[in-house]
N, C-alpha and C positions, 0 to 999 in steps of 0.2 A: 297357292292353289294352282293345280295344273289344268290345262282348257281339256277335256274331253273331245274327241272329234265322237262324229254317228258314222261308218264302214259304211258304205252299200257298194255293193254290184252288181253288173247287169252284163248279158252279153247280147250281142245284136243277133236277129234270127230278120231271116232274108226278108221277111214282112217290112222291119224297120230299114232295110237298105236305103240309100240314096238320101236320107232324113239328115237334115241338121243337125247337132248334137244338141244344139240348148232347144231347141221344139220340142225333138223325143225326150227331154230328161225332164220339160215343164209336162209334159204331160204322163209322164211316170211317176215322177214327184212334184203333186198336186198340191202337197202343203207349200212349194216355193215356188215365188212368183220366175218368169226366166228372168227378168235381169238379176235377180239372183243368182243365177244360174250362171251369167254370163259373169257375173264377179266371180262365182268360185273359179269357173273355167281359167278368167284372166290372172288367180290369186294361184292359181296351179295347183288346188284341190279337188283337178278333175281330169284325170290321165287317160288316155283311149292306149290300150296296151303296153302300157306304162310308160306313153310319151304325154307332155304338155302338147295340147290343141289349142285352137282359135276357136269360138263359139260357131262361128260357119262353117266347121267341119260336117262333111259326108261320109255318113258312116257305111260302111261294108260288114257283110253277112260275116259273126263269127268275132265281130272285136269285140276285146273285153273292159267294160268302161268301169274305172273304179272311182267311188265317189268319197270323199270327205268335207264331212258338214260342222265347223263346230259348234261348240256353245254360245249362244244371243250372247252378247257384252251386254252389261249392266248399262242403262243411260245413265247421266249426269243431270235429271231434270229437275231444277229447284222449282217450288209456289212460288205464287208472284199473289200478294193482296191485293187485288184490281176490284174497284168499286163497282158491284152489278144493281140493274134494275131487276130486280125478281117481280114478275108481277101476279106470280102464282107461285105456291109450293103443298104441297101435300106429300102423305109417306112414297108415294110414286111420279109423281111427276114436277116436274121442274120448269114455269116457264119464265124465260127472260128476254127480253127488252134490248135487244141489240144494235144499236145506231147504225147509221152507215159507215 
């Protein structure tokens, strides 16, 4: 199976001048946090006129920022049977008993 990347792009208009590139890119895309951002940037999925940047880049009126995001990896997360105190349950709510 092959990773899908998501394309986006953006150009900068003199509004976003002098801006960071991972501030304006966490606030343009909202679904990722910036150290996200700052991984894609450092992972080289995130080109300012189709050079690799540093996430402290300042961007100038006119570059063209091209983004690649790809697909989540599957985690590896096994159950674990750990003995709980439930001290409530019903079809909604859950409550347990958690030590320090």
């Amino acid at each position: 199976m092959e990773d899908q990347l998501q394309c986006m792009e953006f150009t900068v208009t003199e509004d976003m001048e002098e801006e960071r590139i991972d501030k304006l890119l966490s606030s343009l895309m909202d679904s990722f946090s910036r150290s996200y951002i700052q991984k894609l940037l450092k992972d080289g999925l995130i080109l300012v006129n189709g050079k690799k940047v540093k996430a402290n880049y300042k961007l100038n009126a006119g570059d063209q920022i091209d983004v690649e995001v790809p697909d989540p990896e599957p985690l590896d997360i096994a159950a674990e049977n750990i003995p709980l105190d439930i001290l409530y349950e019903d079809e909604d709510i859950l409550i347990v008993n958690k030590p320090k």
